[in-house]
mmCIF entry with sequence, helices, sheets and N, C-alpha, C, O atoms, coordinates in Angstrom:
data_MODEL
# 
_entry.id   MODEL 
# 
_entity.id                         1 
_entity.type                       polymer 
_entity.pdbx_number_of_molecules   1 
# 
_entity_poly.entity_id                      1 
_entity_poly.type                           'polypeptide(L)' 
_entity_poly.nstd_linkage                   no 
_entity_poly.nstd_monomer                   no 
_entity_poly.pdbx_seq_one_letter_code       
;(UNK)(UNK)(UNK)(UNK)(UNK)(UNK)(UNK)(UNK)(UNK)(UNK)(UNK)(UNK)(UNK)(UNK)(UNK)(UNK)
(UNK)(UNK)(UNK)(UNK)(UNK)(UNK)(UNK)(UNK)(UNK)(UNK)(UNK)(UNK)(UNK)(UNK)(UNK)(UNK)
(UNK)(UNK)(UNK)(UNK)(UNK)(UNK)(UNK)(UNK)(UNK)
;
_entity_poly.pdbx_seq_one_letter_code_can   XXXXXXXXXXXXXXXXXXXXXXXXXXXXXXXXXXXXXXXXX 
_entity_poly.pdbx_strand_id                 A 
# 
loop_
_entity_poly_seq.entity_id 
_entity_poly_seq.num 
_entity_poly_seq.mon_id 
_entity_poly_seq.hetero 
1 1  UNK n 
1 2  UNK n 
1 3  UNK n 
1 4  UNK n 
1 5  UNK n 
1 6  UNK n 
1 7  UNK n 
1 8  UNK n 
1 9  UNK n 
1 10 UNK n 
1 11 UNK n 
1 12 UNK n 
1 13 UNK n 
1 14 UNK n 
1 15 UNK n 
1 16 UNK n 
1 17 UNK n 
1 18 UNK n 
1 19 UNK n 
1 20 UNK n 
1 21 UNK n 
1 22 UNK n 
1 23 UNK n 
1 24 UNK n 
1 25 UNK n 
1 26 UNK n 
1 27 UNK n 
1 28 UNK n 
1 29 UNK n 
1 30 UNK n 
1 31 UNK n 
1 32 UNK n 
1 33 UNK n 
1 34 UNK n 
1 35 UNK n 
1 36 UNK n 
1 37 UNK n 
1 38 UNK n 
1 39 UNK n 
1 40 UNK n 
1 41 UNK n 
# 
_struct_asym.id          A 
_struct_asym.entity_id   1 
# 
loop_
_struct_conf.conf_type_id 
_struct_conf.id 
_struct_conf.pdbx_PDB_helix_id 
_struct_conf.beg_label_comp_id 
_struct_conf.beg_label_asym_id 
_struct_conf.beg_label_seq_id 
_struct_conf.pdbx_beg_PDB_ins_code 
_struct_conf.end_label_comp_id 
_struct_conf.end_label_asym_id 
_struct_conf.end_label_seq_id 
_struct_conf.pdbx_end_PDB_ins_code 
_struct_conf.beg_auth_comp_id 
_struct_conf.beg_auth_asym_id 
_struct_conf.beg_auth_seq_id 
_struct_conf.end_auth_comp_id 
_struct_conf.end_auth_asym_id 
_struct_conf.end_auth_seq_id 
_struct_conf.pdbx_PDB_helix_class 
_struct_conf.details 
_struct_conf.pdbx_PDB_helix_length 
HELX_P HELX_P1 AA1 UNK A 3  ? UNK A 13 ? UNK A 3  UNK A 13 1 ? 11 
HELX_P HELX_P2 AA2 UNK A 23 ? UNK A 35 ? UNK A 23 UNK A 35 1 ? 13 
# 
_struct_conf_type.id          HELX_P 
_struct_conf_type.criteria    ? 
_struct_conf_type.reference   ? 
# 
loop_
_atom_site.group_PDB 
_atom_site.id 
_atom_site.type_symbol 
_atom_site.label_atom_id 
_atom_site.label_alt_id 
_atom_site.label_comp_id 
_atom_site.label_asym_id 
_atom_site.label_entity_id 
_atom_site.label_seq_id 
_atom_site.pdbx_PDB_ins_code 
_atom_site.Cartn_x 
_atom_site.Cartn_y 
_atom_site.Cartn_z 
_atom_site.occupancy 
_atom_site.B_iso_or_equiv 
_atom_site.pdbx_formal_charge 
_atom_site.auth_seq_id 
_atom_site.auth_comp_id 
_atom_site.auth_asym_id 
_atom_site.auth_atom_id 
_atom_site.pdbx_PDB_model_num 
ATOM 1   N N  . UNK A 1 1  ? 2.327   5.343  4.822  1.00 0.00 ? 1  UNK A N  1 
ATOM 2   C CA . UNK A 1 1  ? 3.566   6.018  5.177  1.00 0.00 ? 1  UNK A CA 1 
ATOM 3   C C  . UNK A 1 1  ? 3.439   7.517  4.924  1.00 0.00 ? 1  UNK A C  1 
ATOM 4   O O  . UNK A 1 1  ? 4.087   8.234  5.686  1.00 0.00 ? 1  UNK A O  1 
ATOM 5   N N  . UNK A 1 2  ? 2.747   8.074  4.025  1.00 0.00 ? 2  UNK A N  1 
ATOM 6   C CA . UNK A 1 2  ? 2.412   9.268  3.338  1.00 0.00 ? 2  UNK A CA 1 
ATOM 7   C C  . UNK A 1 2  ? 1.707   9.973  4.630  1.00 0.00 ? 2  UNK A C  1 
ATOM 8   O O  . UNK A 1 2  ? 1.952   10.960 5.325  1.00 0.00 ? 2  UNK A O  1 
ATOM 9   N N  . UNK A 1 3  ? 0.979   9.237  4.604  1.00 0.00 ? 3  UNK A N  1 
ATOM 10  C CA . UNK A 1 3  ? -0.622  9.891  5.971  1.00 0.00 ? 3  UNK A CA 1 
ATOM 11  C C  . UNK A 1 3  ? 0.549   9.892  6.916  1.00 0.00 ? 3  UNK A C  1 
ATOM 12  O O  . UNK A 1 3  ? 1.057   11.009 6.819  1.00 0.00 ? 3  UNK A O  1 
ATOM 13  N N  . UNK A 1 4  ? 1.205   9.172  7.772  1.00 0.00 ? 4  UNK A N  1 
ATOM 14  C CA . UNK A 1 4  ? 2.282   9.347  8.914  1.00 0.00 ? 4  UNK A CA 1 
ATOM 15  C C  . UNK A 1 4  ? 3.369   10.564 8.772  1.00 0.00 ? 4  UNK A C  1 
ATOM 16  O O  . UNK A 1 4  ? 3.893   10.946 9.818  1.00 0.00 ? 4  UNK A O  1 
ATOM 17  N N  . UNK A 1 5  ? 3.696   11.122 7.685  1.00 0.00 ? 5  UNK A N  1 
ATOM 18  C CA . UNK A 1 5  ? 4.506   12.139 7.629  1.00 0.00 ? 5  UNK A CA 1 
ATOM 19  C C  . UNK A 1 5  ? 3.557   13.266 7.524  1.00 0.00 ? 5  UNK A C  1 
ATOM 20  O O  . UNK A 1 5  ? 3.918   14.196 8.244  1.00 0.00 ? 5  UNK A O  1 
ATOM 21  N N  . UNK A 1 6  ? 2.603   13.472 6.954  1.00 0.00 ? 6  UNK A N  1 
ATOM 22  C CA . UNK A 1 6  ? 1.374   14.353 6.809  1.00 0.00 ? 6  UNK A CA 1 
ATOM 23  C C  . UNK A 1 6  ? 1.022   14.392 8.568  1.00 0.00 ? 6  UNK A C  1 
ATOM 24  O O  . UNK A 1 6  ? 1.561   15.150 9.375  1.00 0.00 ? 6  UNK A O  1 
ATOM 25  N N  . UNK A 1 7  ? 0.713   14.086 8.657  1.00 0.00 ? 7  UNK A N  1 
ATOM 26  C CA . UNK A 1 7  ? 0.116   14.007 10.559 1.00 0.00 ? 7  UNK A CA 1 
ATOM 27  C C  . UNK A 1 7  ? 1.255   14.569 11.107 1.00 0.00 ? 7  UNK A C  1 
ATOM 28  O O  . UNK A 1 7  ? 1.122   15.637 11.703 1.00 0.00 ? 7  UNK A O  1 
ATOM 29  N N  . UNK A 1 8  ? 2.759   13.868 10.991 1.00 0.00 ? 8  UNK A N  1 
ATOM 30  C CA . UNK A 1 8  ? 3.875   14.668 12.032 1.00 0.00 ? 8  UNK A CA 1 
ATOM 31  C C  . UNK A 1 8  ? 4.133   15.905 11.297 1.00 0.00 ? 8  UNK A C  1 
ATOM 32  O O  . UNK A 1 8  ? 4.586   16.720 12.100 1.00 0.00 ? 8  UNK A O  1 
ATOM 33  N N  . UNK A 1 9  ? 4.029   16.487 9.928  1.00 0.00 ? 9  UNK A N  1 
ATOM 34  C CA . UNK A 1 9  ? 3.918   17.606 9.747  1.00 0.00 ? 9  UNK A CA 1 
ATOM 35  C C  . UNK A 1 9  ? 3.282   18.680 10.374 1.00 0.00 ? 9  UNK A C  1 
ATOM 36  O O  . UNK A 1 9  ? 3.826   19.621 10.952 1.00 0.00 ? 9  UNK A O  1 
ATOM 37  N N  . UNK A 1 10 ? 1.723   18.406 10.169 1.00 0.00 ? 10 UNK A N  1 
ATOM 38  C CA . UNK A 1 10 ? 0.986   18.970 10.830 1.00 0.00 ? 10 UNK A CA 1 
ATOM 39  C C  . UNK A 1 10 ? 1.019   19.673 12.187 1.00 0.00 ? 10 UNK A C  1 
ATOM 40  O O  . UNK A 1 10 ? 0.793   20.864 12.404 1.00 0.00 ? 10 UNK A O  1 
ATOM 41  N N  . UNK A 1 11 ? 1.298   18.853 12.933 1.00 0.00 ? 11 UNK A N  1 
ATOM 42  C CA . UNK A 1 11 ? 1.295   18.151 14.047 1.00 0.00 ? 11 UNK A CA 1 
ATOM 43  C C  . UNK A 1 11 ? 3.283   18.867 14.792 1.00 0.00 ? 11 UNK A C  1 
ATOM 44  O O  . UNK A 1 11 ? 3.545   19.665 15.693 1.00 0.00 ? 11 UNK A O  1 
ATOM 45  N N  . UNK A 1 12 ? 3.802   18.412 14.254 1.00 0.00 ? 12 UNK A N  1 
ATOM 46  C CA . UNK A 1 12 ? 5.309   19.049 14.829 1.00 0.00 ? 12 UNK A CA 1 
ATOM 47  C C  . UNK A 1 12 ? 5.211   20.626 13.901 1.00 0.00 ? 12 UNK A C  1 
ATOM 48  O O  . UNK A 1 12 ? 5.930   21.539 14.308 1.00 0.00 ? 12 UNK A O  1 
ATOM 49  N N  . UNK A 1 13 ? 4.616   20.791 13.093 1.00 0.00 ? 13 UNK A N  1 
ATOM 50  C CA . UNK A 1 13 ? 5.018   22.713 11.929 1.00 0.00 ? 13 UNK A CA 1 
ATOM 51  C C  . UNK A 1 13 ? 4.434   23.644 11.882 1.00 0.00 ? 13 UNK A C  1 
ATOM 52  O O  . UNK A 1 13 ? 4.827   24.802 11.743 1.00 0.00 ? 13 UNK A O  1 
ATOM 53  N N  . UNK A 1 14 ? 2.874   23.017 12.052 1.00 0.00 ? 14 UNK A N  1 
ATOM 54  C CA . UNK A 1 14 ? 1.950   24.029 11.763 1.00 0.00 ? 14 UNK A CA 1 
ATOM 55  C C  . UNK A 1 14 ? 1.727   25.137 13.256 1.00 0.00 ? 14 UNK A C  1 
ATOM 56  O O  . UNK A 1 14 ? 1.533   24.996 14.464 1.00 0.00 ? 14 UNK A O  1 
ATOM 57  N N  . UNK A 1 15 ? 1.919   26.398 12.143 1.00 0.00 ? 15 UNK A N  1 
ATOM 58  C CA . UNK A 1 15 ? 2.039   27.521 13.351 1.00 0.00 ? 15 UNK A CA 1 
ATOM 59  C C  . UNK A 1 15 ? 0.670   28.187 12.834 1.00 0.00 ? 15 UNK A C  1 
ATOM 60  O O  . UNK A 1 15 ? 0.865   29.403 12.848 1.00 0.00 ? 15 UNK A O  1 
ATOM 61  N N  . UNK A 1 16 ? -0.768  27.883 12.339 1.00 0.00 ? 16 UNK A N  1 
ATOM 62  C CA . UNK A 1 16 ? -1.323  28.497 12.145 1.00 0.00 ? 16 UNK A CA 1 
ATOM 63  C C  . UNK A 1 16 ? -1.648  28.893 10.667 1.00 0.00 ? 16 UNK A C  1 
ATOM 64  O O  . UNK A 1 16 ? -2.821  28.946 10.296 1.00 0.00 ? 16 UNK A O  1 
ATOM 65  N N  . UNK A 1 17 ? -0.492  29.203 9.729  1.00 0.00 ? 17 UNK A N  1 
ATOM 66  C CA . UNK A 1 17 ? -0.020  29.889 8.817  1.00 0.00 ? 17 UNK A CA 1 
ATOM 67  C C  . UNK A 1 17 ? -1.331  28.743 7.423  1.00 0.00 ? 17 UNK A C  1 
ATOM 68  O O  . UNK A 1 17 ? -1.904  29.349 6.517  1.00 0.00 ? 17 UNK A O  1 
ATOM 69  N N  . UNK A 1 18 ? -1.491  27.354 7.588  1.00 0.00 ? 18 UNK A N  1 
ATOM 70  C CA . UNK A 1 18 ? -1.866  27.033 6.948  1.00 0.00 ? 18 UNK A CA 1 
ATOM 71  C C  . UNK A 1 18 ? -3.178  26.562 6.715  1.00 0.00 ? 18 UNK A C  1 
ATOM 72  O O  . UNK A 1 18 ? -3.712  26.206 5.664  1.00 0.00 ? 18 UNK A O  1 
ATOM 73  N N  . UNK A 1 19 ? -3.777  26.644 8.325  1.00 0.00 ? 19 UNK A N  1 
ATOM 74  C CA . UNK A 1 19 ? -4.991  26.015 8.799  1.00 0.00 ? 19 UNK A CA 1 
ATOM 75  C C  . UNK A 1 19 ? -6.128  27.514 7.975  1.00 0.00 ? 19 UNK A C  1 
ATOM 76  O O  . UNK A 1 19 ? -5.983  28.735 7.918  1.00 0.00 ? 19 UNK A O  1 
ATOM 77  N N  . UNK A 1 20 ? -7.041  26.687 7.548  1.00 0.00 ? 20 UNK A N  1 
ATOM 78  C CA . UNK A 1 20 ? -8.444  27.584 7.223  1.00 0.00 ? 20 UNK A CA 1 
ATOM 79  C C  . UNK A 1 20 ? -9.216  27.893 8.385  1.00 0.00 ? 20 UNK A C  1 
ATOM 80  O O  . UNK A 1 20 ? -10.129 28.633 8.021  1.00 0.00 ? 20 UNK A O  1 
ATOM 81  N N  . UNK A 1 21 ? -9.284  27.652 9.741  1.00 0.00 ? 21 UNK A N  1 
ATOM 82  C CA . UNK A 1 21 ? -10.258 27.659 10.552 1.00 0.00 ? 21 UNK A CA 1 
ATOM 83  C C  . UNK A 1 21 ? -9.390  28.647 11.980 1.00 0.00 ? 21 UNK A C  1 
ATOM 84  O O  . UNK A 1 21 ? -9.749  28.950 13.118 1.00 0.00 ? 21 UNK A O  1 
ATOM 85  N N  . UNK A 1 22 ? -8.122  28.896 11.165 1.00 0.00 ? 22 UNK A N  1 
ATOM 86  C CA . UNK A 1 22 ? -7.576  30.095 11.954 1.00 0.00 ? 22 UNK A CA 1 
ATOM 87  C C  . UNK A 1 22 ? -6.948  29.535 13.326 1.00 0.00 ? 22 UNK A C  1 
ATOM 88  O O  . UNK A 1 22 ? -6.433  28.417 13.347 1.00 0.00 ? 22 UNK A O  1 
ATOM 89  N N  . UNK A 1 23 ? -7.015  30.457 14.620 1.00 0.00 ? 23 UNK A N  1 
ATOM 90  C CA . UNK A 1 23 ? -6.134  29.770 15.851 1.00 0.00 ? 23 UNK A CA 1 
ATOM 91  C C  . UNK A 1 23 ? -7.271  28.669 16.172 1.00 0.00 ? 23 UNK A C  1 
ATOM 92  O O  . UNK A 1 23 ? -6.901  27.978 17.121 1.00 0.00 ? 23 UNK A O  1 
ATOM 93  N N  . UNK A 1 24 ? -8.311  28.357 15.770 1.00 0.00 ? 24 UNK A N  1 
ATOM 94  C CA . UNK A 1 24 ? -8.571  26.605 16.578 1.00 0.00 ? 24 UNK A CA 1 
ATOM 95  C C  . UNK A 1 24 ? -7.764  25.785 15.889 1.00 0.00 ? 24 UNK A C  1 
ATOM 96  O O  . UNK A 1 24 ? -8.365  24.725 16.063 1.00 0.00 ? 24 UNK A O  1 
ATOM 97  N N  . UNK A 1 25 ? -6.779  25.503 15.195 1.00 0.00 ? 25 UNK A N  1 
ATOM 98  C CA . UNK A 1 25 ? -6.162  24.938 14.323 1.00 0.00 ? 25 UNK A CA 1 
ATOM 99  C C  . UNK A 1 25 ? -4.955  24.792 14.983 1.00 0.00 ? 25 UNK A C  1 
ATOM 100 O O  . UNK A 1 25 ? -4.304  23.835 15.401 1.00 0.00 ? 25 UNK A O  1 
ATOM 101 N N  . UNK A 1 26 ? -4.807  26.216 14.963 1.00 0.00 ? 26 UNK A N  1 
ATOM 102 C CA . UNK A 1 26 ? -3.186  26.189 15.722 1.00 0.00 ? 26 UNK A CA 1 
ATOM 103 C C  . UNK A 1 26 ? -3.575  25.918 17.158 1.00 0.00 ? 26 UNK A C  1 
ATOM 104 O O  . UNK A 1 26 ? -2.683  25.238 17.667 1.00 0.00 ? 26 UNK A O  1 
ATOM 105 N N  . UNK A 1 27 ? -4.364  26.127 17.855 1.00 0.00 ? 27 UNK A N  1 
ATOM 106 C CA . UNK A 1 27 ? -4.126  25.387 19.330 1.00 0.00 ? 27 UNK A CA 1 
ATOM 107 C C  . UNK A 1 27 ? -4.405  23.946 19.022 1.00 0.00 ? 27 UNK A C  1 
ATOM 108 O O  . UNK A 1 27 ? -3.610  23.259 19.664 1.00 0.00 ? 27 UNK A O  1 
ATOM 109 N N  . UNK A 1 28 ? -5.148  23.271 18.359 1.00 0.00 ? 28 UNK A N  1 
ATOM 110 C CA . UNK A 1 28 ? -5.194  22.321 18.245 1.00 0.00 ? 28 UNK A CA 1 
ATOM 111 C C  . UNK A 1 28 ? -4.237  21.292 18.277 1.00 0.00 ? 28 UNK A C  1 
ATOM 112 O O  . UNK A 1 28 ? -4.066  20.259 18.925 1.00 0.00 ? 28 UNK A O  1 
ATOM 113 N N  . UNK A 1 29 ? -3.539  22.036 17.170 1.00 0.00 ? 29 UNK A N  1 
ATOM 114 C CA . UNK A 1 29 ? -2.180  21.236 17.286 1.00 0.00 ? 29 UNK A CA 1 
ATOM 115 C C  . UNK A 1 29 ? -0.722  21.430 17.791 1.00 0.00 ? 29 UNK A C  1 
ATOM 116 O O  . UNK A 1 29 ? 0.317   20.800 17.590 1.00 0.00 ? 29 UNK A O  1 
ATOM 117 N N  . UNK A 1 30 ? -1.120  22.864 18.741 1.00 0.00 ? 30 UNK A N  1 
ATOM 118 C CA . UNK A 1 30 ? -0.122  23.261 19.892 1.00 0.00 ? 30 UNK A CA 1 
ATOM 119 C C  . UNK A 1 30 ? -0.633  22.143 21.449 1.00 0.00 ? 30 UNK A C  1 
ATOM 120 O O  . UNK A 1 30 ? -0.032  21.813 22.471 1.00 0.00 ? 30 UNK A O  1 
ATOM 121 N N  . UNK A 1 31 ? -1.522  21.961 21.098 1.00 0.00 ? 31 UNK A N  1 
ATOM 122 C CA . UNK A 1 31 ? -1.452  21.303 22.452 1.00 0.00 ? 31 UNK A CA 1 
ATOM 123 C C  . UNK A 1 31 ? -1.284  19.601 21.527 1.00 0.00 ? 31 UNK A C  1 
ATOM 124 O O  . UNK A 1 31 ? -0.602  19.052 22.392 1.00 0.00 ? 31 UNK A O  1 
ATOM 125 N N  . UNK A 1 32 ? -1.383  18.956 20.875 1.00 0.00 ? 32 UNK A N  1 
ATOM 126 C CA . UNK A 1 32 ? -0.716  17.576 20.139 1.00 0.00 ? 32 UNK A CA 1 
ATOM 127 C C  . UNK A 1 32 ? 0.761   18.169 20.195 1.00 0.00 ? 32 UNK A C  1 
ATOM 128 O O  . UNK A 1 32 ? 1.478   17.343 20.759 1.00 0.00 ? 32 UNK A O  1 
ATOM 129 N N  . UNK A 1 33 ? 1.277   18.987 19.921 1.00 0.00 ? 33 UNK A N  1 
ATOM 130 C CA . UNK A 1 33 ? 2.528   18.749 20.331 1.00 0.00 ? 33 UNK A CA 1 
ATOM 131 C C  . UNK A 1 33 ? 2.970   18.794 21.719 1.00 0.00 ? 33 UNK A C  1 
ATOM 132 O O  . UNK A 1 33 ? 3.992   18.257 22.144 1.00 0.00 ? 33 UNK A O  1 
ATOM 133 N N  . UNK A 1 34 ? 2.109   19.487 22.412 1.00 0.00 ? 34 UNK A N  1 
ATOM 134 C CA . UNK A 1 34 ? 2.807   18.917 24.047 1.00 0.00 ? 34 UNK A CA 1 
ATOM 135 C C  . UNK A 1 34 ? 2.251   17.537 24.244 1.00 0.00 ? 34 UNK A C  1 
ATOM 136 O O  . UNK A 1 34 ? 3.011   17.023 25.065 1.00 0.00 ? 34 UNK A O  1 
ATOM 137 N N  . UNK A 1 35 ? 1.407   16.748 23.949 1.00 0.00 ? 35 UNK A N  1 
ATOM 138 C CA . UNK A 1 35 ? 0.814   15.425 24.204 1.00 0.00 ? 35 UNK A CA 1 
ATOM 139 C C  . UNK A 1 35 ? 2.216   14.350 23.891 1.00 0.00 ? 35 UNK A C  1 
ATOM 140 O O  . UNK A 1 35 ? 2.831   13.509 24.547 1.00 0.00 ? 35 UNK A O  1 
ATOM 141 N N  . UNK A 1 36 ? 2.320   15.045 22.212 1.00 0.00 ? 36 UNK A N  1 
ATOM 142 C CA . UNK A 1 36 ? 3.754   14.067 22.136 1.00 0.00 ? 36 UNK A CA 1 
ATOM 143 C C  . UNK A 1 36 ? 4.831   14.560 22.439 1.00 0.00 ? 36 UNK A C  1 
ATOM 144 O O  . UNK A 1 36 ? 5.824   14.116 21.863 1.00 0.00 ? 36 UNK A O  1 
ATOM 145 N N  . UNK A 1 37 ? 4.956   15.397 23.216 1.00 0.00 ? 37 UNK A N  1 
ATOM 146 C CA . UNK A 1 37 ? 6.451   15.921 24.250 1.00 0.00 ? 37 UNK A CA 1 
ATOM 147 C C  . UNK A 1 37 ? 7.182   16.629 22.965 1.00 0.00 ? 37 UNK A C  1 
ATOM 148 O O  . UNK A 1 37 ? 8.322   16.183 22.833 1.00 0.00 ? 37 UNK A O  1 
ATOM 149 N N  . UNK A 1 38 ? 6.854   17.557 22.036 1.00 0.00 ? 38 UNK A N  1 
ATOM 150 C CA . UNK A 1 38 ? 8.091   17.896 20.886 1.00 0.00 ? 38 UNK A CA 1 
ATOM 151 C C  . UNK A 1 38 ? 7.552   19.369 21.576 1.00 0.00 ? 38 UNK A C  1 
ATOM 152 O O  . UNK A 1 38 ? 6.437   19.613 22.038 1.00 0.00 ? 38 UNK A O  1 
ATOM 153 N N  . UNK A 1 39 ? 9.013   20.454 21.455 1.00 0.00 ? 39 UNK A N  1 
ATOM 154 C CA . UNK A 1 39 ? 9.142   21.556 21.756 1.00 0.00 ? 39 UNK A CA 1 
ATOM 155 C C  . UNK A 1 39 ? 8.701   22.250 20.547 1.00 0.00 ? 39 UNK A C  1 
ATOM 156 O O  . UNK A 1 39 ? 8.788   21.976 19.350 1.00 0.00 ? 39 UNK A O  1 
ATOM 157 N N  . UNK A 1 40 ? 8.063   23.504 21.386 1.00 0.00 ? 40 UNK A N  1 
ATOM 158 C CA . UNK A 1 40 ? 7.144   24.218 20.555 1.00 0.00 ? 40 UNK A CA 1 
ATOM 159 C C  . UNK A 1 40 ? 6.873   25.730 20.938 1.00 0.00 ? 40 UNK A C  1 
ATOM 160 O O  . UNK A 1 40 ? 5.973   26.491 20.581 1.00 0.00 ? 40 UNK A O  1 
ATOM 161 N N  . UNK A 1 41 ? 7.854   25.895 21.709 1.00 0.00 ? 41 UNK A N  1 
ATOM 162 C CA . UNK A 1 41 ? 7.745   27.265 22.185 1.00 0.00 ? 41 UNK A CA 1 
ATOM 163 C C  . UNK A 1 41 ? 9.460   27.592 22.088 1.00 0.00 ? 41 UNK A C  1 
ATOM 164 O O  . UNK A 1 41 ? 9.897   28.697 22.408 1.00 0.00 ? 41 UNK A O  1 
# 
């Protein structure tokens, strides 16, 4: 249940701000949020 809120965190929040590997991080998980349809712009 832990890992499932960790992932939609990630995944629906992260603007970059926390990832070590910089914008591959944040596109990474700018485009998982258009996969699962949540607004992000």
């Amino acid at each position: 249940m832990l890992l499932a809120f960790v992932v939609l965190y990630l995944v629906g929040f992260d603007q970059g701000a926390i990832s070590r590997s910089g914008m591959y991080m944040h596109e990474l998980m700018h485009d998982g949020r258009h996969l699962l349809g949540l607004p992000c712009h």
